[in-house]
Every structure is written in structure tokens, then in C-alpha cells.
VEXRO-66838 format. One line per 2 residues: number of its first residue (from 1); their letters; for each residue x, y, z of C-alpha. Coordinates in steps of 0.02 Angstrom, whole numbers, plus 50000, padded with zeros to 5 digits. Layout:
<atoms>
NUM) A) X Y Z; ...
</atoms>
This chain:
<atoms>
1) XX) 47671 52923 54470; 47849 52990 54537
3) XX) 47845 52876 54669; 47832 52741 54515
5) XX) 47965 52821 54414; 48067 52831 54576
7) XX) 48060 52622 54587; 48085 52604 54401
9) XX) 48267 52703 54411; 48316 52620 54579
11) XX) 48259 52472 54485; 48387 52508 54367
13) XX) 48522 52573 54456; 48537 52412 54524
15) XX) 48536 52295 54361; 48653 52405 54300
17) XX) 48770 52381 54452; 48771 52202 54454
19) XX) 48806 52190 54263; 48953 52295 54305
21) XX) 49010 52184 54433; 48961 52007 54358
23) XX) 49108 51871 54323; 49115 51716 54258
25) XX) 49064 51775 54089; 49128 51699 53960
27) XX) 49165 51822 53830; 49172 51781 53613
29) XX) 49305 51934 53587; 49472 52015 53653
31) XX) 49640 51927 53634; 49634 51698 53635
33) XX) 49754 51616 53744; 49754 51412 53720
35) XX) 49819 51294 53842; 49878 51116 53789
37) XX) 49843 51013 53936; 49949 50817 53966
39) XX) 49849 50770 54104; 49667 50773 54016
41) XX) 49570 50888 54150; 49388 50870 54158
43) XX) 49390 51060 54142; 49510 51201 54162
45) XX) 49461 51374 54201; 49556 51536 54159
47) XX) 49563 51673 54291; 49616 51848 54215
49) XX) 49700 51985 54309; 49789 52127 54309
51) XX) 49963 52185 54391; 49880 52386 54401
53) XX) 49731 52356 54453; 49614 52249 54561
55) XX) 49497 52161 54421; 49479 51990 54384
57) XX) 49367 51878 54268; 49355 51689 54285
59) XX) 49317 51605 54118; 49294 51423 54091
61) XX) 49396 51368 53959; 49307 51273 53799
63) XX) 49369 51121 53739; 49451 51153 53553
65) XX) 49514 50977 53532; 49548 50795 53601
67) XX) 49698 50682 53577; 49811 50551 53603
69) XX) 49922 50670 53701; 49838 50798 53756
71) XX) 49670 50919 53750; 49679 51102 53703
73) XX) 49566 51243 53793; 49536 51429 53724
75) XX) 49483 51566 53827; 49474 51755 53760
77) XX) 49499 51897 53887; 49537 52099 53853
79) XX) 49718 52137 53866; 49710 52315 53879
81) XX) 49616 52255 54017; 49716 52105 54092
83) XX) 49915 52051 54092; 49907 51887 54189
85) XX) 49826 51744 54213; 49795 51598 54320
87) XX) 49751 51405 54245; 49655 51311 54363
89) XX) 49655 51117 54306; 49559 50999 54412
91) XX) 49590 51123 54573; 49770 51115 54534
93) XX) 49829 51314 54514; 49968 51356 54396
95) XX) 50073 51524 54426; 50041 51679 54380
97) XX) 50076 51686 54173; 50114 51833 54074
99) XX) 49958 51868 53961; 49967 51976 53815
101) XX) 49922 51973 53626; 50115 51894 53615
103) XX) 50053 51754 53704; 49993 51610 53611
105) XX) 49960 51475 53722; 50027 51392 53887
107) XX) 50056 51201 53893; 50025 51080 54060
109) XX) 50152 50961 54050; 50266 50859 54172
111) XX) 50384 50987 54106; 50305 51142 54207
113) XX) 50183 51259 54105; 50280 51288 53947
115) XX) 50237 51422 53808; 50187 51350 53634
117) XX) 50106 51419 53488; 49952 51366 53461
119) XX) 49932 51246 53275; 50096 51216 53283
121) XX) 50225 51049 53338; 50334 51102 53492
123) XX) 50526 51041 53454; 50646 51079 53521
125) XX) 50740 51247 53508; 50883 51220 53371
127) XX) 51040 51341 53403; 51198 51365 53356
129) XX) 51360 51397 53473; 51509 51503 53432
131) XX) 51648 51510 53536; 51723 51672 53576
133) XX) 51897 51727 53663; 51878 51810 53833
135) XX) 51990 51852 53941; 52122 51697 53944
137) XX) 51977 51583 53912; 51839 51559 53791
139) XX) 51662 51579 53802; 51512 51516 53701
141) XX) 51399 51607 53633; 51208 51535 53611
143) XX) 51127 51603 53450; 50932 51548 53409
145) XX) 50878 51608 53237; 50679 51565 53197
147) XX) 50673 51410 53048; 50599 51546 52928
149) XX) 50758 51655 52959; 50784 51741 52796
151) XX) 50935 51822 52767; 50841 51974 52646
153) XX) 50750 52035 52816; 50798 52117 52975
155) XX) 50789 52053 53150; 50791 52120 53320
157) XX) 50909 52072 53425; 50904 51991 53622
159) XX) 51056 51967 53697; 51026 51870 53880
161) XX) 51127 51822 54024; 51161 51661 54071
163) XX) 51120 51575 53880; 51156 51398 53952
165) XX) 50987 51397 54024; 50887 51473 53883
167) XX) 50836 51345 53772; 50866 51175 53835
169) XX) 50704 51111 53952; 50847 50990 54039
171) XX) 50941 51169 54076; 50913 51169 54252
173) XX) 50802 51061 54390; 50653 51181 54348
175) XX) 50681 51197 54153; 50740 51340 54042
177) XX) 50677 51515 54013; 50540 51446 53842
179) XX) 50641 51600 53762; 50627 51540 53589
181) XX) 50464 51465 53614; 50399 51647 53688
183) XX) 50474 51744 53540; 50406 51606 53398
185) XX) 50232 51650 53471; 50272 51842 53475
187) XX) 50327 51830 53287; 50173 51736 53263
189) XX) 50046 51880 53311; 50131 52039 53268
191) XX) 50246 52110 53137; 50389 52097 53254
193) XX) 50540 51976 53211; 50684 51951 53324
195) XX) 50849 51839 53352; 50904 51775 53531
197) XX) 51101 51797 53590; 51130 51720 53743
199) XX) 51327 51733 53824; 51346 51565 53931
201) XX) 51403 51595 54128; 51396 51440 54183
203) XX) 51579 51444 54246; 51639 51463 54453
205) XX) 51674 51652 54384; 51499 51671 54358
207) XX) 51461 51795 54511; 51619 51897 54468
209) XX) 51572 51938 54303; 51391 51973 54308
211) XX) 51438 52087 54467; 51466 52281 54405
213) XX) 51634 52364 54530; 51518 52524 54570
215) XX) 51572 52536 54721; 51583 52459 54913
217) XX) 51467 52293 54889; 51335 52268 55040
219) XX) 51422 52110 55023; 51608 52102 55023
221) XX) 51603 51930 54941; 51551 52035 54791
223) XX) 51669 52155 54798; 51783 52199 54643
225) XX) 51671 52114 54519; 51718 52087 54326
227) XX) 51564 52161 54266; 51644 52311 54171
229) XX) 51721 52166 54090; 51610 52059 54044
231) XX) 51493 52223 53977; 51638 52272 53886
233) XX) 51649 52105 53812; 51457 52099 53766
235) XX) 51484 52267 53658; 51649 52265 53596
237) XX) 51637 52068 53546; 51486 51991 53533
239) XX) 51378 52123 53457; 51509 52162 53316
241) XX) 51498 51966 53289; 51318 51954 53248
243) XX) 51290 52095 53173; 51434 52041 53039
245) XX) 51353 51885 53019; 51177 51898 53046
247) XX) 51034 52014 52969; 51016 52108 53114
249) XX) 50980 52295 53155; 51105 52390 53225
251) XX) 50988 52531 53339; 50941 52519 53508
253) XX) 50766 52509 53465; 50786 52357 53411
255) XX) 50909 52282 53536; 50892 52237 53712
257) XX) 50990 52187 53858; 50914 52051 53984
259) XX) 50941 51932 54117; 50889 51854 54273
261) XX) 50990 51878 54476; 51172 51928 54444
263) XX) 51118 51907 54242; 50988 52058 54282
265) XX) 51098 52182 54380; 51233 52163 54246
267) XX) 51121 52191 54106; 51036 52345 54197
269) XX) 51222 52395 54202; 51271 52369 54027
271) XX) 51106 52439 53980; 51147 52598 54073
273) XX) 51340 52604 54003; 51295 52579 53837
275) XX) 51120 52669 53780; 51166 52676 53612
277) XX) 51157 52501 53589; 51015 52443 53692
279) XX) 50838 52515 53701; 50760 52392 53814
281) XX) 50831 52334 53988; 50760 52175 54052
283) XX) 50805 52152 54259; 50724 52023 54302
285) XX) 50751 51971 54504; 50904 52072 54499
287) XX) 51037 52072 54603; 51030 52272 54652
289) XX) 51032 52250 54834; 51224 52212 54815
291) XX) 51239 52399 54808; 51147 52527 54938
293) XX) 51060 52673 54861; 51185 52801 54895
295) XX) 51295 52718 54772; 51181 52688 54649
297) XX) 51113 52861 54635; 51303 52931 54638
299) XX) 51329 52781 54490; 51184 52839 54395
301) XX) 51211 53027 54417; 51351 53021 54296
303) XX) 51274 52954 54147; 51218 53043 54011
305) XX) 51041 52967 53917; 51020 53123 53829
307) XX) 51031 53048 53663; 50958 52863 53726
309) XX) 50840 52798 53842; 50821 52646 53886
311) XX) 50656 52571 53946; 50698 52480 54110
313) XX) 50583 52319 54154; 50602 52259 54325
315) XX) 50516 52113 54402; 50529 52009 54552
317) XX) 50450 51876 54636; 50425 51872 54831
319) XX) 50398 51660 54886; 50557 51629 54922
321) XX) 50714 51696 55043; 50829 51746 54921
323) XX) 50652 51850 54819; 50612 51921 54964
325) XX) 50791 51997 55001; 50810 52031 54807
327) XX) 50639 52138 54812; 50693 52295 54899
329) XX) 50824 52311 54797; 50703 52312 54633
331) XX) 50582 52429 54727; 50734 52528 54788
333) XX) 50808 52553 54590; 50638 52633 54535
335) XX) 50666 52797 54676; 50847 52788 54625
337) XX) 50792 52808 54442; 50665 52946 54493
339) XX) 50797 53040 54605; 50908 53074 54436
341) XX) 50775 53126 54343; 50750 52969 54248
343) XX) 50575 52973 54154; 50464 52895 54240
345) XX) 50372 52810 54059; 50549 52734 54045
347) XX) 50517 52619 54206; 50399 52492 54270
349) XX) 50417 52375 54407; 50307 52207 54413
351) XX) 50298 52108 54583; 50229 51928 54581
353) XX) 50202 51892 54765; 50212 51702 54742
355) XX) 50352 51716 54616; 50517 51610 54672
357) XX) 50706 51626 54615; 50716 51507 54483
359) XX) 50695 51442 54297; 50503 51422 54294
361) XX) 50442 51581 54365; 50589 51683 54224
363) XX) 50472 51589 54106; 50294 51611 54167
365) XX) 50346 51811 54150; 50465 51821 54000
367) XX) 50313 51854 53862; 50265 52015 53967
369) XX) 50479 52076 53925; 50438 52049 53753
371) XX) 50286 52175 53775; 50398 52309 53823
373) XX) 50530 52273 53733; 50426 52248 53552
375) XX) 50293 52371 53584; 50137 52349 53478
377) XX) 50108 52487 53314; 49967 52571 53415
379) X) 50066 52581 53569
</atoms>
């Protein structure tokens, strides 16, 4: 009889094991994410995974609808559980795409993989321009209010580096950032409602201005960069400006600073000169390896974030030359944080191995910004 009992448990044991290990299940709850597809795939399958841990799950996507255009897929995955995922059309892999319960849906097109909201038309972004003085020039200022925008509510606020490439899917040769489209979907699923301000630096100055003067540049091509400038520029002009004329909140909490290369070291640095006005950095392939760590630390040492905090999002991709050299830099800012006794809850650094330096990739990862930056109720 014990020697039965004995084979019944091992018996058991072992189902349970390779429940607990089983993928390919496709599951009927956690959070939907749909993906319009151009190119009419005879199927597309969904692979989940997650940038703290090693689990996966591979879900073939069901077919929601057919047309003229294109087909739509759902899949549903757990994203406490999972913050990227993988489309696999025909064999054909996308990139890695932010996936969270601010993500609505991803669209195949000839475009890239774009973000889109699922039920809805996909136009383009509408914005308006204003034209600001700076320094002995002018500058425009890119300024995307959702087509609900209702002037007896309050918005959040985004101000981004570089708004030339932001909204326009002709912006560059591999697209624009999908901000609009990314924040539509957030405002979609949660309570959260928000405004993007992007400052244009398209201009030969570009480097200059989005360069902090800290100290001795690794690269003396950088050296003596209008940064303190252009940050001073950012606060003292073009936040007064929209929050004159735009129902906007005034408190960090509800503002953040964020940008891309030389757009994300100079909004880690007005983020860290200005705390008061920003609660969420966004550094995304940033430019900190134009500084060693001795001078950041001695930089960072003598602010004050007493009062303010701001969370600080780093990512960076590692598939290209100029990722690779940009990625000790981001790795490098997280032990300079932690050496001045900067909380570590206030920092988190995402690497996408296969991530490049451009357009596309800012786009795939954008949604998972908007996580930190517009943090769910519960969170």
C-alpha cells in the first residue's frame, strides 16, 4: 500500500511540474493586445516576455476580423507577468514591443509596426506649432492636444526633445516616435489624460544645445554645450506658455521630461535641474557617455531632491555601434545615481539587446515610458 501511495504522489509531482512549465496556452483573461496586420498572414503568433525575468508564453493569435485592408489578431497575456512582446507573422519577427495595459494594439504595415487603438480609424496626428523666440532665433514648438480636448479638464503634460520627429510617419527614414498614437491608446484604458510638447532641434545647433556644460566632455567636440540654455529655455518659456494657454497641471506629478540620444541626456539634465517641475525623466539611448562618471557623480552631488524626485527611465538598445557605445553610459548613470544616495525605486534601466539608434525602436518602447510616467491607481 505505501509503495502505491508512493507512485500515486510521484505520479503527481510530475503532472504538476509539467503544468507549471507548459506554453503555448492560449489563455481567455489578463490584459488584450490586437495587431492590425497589411500583409494578410496566414497566422501570427504572440510571444510574451518579460525584461526581469526569464518567462515566456507563445500564444497564437485569433483572428477578430477580415478586410479589404487588413486582418486584426487578439491575444491576452498577464502583465504583471509580462512587459514585451514579440509578433511573429508568417516567420517574419517584429521587435521587441512594449506591452502593458496602455497598449492597445500594434499595426504591420509598410510603415514599420505602428501603435493604434484598437476600434478606432488611424489619422494622422493633428498639431499645432507656435513659434517661440530663442536666443537670436526662433524655435517651434509642437503641441498635440487629443480631439476630445476639453478645456473644463486637466491634462498632463509631456514635453519631448526633438518634436520634429514626433508625429509625422514621413519624420525620418524609419518613421516618428507613434507619440500621439501611444498616449490616445493610454487615455483609452485608464483614467489618465495627457498633452504632448515637443521643442523642435532640427537645426546644425542641435548637438550644442541638447549637450549639458558639466564639465570636460569625453569628447571635446562636445565641449561647452548650450544645454543650460536650452533647459533654461524649456522652463522659463515654454512651460509658462502652455500652461497659460492650455488646461494643464502645473505639478511634477503630472509633468515629464523626455527624449531620445542628445534629446535624452538633456532631458535627464533638465529633469535633474528642475525637480519641481518634472516628476518623470524619460532617457531614452542617452547620450551620458559624453561625460565620465567622476563628473557626473560630482554634477549630481550638488543637487538637492529633497522636496522632488524624479523617477528616472533609462533604456537602450545594443544592435548597433553607436547603442553599443551609448549603453555603458546608461548602465554607468544607474551606480552614479546609487553612489549619491538616489532611491533606488526612483530608477530603472531597460536594455533591448537587438534595439538600434533610431526612430522605430523609440517607438516599439515609448508605451512602457508612459507606464512609469502615468502609473496605474493600484500601483
Amino acid at each position: 500500500m505505501k509503495r502505491t501511495i508512493s507512485i500515486i504522489l510521484t505520479a503527481l509531482i510530475i503532472a504538476t511540474t509539467l503544468c507549471a512549465c507548459s506554453v503555448n496556452v492560449n489563455i481567455t483573461n489578463g490584459h488584450t493586445v490586437y495587431v492590425r496586420d497589411d500583409f494578410f498572414s496566414e497566422t501570427i503568433t504572440a510571444i510574451f516576455s518579460s525584461t526581469d525575468s526569464e518567462d515566456t508564453e507563445e500564444i497564437k493569435m485569433t483572428l477578430v476580423s477580415e478586410g479589404d485592408e487588413y486582418n486584426t489578431y487578439s491575444a491576452a497575456a498577464d502583465t504583471d507577468k509580462f512587459d514585451r512582446v514579440v509578433l511573429v507573422a508568417d516567420g517574419d519577427k517584429s521587435g521587441e514591443l512594449a506591452f502593458n495595459d496602455y497598449v492597445s494594439g500594434w499595426h504591420l504595415s509598410s510603415d514599420g509596426v505602428v501603435p493604434f487603438t484598437y476600434d478606432e480609424d488611424e489619422p494622422e496626428p493633428d498639431y499645432e506649432i507656435v513659434t517661440l523666440p530663442y536666443s537670436k532665433t526662433e524655435k517651434d514648438i509642437y503641441i498635440w492636444t487629443p480631439d476630445d480636448y476639453d478645456e473644463s479638464e486637466k491634462y498632463s503634460v509631456i514635453y519631448m526633445t526633438d518634436g520634429q520627429n514626433l508625429f509625422n510617419k514621413n519624420a525620418t527614414s524609419t518613421g516618428s516616435w507613434g507619440a500621439a498614437e501611444s498616449v490616445k491608446s493610454m487615455m483609452k484604458l485608464s483614467e489618465h489624460k495627457a498633452i504632448i510638447v515637443g521643442i523642435d532641434d532640427s537645426t546644425s545647433n542641435r548637438d550644442s544645445e541638447l549637450t549639458p556644460n558639466i564639465g570636460k566632455s569625453t569628447d571635446e567636440n562636445f565641449d561647452g554645450g548650450t544645454g543650460e540654455y536650452f533647459s533654461d529655455f524649456v522652463v522659463g518659456d515654454v512651460v509658462p506658455y502652455i500652461e497659460s494657454n492650455y488646461s494643464v497641471y502645473t505639478t511634477p506629478e503630472h509633468n515629464s521630461i523626455c527624449g531620445s540620444s542628445s534629446g535624452g541626456i538633456e532631458s535627464f539634465y533638465i529633469g535633474m535641474e528642475h525637480p519641481d517641475k518634472f516628476g518623470t525623466i524619460g532617457a531614452l539611448s542617452p547620450a551620458f557617455s559624453l561625460f565620465d562618471d567622476e563628473t557626473w557623480v560630482k554634477y549630481l552631488k550638488q543637487k538637492d531632491f529633497s522636496d522632488n524626485t524624479p523617477f528616472v527611465y533609462i533604456f537602450n538598445g545594443n544592435n548597433d555601434d553607436l547603442e553599443t557605445y551609448l549603453l555603458e553610459g546608461a548602465k554607468s548613470m544607474v551606480n552614479n545615481l546609487k553612489e549619491v544616495d538616489y532611491p533606488d525605486e526612483k530608477v530603472t534601466i531597460k536594455i533591448y539587446d537587438k534595439g538600434q539608434h533610431n526612430e522605430r525602436n523609440w517607438r516599439m518602447i515609448f508605451p512602457e515610458f508612459l507606464k512609469f510616467a502615468f502609473p496605474s491607481a493600484e500601483q
